[in-house]
C-alpha positions as CSV (number, residue, x, y, z in Angstrom):
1,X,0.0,0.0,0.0
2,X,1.2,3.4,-0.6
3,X,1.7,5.2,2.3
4,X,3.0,8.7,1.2
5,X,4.7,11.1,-0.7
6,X,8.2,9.9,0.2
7,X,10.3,12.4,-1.8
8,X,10.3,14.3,-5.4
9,X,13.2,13.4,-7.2
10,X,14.9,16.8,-9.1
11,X,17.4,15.9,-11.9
12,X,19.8,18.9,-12.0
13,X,22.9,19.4,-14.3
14,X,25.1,21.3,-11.6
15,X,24.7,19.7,-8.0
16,X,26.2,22.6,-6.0
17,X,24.6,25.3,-7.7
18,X,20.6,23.6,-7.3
19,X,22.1,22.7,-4.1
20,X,22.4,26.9,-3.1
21,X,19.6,27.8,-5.1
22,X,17.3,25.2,-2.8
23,X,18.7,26.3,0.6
24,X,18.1,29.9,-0.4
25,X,14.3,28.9,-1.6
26,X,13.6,26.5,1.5
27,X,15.5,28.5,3.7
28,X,17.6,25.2,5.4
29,X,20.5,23.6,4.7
30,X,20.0,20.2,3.5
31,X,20.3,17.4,5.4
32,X,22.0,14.7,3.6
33,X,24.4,14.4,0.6
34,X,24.9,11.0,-0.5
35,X,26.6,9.2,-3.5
36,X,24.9,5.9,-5.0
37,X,27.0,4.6,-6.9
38,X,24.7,1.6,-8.5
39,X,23.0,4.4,-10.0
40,X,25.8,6.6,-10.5
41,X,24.4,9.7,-8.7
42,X,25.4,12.1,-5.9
43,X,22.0,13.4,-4.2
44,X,21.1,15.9,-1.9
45,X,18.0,15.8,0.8
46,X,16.1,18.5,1.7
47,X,13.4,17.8,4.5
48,X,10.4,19.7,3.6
49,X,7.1,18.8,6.1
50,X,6.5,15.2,6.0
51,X,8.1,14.6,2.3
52,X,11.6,15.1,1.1
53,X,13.3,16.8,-2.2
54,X,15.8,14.9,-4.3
55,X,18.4,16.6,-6.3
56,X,20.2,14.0,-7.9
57,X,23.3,15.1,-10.7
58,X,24.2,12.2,-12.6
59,X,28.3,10.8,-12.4
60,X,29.1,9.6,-15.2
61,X,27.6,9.2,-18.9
62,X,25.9,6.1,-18.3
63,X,23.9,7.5,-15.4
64,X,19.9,7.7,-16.1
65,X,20.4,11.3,-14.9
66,X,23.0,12.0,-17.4
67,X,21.0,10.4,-20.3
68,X,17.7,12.0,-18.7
69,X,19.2,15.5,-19.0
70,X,20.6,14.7,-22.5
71,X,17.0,14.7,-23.6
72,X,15.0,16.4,-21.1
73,X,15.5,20.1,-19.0
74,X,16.1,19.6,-15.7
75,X,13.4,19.8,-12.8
76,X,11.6,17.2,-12.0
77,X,12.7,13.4,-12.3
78,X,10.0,10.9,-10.4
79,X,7.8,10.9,-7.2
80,X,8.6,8.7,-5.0
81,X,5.9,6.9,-2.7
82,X,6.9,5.4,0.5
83,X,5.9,1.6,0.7
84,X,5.8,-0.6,4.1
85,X,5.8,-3.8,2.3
86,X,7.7,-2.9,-1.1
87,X,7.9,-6.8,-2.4
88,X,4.2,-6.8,-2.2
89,X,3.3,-3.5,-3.3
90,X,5.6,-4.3,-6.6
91,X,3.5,-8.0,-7.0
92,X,0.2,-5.6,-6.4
93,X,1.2,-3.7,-9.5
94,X,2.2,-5.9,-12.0
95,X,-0.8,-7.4,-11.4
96,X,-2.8,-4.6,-12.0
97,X,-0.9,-4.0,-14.9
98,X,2.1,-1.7,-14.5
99,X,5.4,-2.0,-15.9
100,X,8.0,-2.7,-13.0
101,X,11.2,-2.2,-14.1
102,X,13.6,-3.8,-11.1
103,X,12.8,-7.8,-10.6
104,X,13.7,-7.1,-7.0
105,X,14.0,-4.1,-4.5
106,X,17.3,-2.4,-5.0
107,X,19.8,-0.7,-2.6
108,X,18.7,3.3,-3.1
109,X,20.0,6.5,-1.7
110,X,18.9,8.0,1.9
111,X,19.1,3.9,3.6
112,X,15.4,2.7,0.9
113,X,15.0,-0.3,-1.2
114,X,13.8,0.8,-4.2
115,X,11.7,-0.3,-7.2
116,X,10.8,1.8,-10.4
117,X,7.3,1.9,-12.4
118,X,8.1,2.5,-16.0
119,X,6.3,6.0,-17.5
120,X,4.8,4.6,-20.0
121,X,2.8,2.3,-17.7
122,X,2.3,5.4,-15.0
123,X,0.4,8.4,-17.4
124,X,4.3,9.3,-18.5
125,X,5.3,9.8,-15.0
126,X,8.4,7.5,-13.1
127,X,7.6,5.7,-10.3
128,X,9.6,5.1,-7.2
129,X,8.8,2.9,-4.7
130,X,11.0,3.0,-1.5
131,X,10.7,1.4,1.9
132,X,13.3,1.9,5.1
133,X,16.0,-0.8,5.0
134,X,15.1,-1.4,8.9
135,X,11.6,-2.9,8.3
């Protein structure tokens, strides 16, 4: 089941540059910077309410963020729904009829597995699916 918005992923070209432009529009610092190297990214959180904000500048040209931004401006990336069972919740959409792309949760950033539902299967949006690694 989906619990909530978990986080809105940003695809940015310059990591340090988003990274002022968001402290000076949230008015905080963020509060994590991470690099995930299976997805060859360097993210920065921002805690905003109950939800989170995702910059995420790609690492190297393989990166989906680098290829994203190749084709695409930047802003925003996926939403990303918090799951408390994410095995389940990925069985629950393929049966309904949505294009999962991962055969199993993956390590993510911010200490989530993670899934992805394809656009095309998601009204042209992508999907993230993340649960805390301690449940």
């Amino acid at each position: 089941m989906l619990l909530n918005l978990e986080h809105l992923g940003m695809a940015v070209h310059d990591l340090a540059a988003a990274t002022a432009l968001y402290t000076k529009l949230l008015g905080r610092a963020p509060y994590k910077t991470e690099h995930v190297a299976s997805e060859a990214v360097d993210t920065v959180f921002f805690q905003v309410g109950g939800s989170k904000i995702e910059l995420l500048a790609g690492t190297s040209p393989d990166s989906a963020i680098t290829k994203y931004l190749e084709k695409k401006p930047e802003g925003i990336h996926h939403l990303a729904f918090e799951v408390d069972d994410i095995v389940a919740e990925m069985a629950r959409l393929r049966e309904q009829g949505f294009v999962v792309l991962n055969e199993a949760p993956k390590d993510g950033a911010d200490d989530k597995l993670v899934c992805f539902v394809h656009p095309k299967s998601a009204g042209g949006v992508l999907v993230e699916l993340c649960q805390s690694k301690a449940k």
